[in-house]
N, C-alpha and C positions, 0 to 999 in steps of 0.2 A: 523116737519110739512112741509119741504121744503125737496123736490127729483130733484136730475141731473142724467141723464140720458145721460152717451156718447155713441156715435156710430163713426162707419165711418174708424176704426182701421182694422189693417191688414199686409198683409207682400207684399213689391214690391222691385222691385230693385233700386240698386242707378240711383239719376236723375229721377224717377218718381215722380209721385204725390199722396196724397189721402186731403181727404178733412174731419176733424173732424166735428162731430156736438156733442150740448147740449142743451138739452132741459132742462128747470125747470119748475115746476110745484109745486103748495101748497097754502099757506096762506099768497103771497108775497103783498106785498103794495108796494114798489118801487124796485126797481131793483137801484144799485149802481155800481157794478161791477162785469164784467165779464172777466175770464177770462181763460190759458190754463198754467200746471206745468208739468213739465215732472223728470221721475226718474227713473237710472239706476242704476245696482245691484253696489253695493260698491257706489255709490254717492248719493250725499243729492238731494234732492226733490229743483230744479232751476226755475224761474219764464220762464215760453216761449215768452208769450203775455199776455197784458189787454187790455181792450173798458173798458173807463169809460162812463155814462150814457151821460157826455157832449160830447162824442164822442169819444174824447181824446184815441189814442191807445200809447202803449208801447211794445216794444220787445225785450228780447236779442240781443245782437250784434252778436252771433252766427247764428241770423235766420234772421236778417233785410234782406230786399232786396228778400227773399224766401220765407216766408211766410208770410203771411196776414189774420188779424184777423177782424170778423164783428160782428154783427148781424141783428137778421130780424124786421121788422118795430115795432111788437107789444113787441118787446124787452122781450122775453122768450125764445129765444134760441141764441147761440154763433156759430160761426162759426172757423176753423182754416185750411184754404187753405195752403200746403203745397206743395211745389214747388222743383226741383233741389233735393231732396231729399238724404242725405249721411247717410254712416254705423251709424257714431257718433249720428244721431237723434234720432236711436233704442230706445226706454225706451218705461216706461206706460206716457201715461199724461193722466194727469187729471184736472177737469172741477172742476173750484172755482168760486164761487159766494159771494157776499159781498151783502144783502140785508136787507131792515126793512119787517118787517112780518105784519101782521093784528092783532095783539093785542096788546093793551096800555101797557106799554108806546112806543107804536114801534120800540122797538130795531132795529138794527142792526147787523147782525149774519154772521158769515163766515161758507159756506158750501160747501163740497169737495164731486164729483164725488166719482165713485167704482173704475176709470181709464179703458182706453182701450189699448193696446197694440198694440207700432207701431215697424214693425221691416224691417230693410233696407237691403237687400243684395250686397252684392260689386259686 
């Protein structure tokens, strides 16, 4: 009942930029978190970024300082500005979402994007 929807993936060279977006949409009741996973071929699926609903962000130390995660006021979509951009950040990421839904008992549900594809030229 709940869709992510990323966009904003592409190919640039290193030290560019692109800027991820996710939209969600469905049957949400609160929003908890949001956030950005990236995964490349022979490696395991690594946290990038979170925003938690109190604001609270988190990042790999691989990407502090270069990228920066948000969102927009009515808190349905994430953002991930991406900054200085290197070969190593090439993967898919993808848009996770941690929210309670509209029906009792309102759970809480973890829900994972289709991923977009970002890839960096040296």
């Amino acid at each position: 009942q709940v869709q992510l929807v990323e966009s904003g993936g592409g190919l640039v060279q290193a030290g560019g930029s692109l800027r991820l977006s996710c939209a969600a949409s469905g049957n949400i009741f609160r929003l908890v978190t949001m956030g950005w996973y990236r995964q490349s071929p022979g490696k395991q699926r690594e946290l990038v970024a979170t925003i938690h609903v109190s604001g609270d962000t988190n990042y790999a130390d691989s990407v502090k300082g270069r990228f920066t995660i948000s969102r927009d006021s009515a808190e349905n979509t994430v953002y991930l500005q991406m900054n200085s951009l290197k070969p190593e950040d090439t993967a898919v990421y993808y848009c996770n979402l941690e929210a309670r839904i509209r029906v009792p008992p309102f759970p809480q549900n973890t829900y994972w994007g289709q991923g977009t594809q970002v890839t960096v030229s040296s």
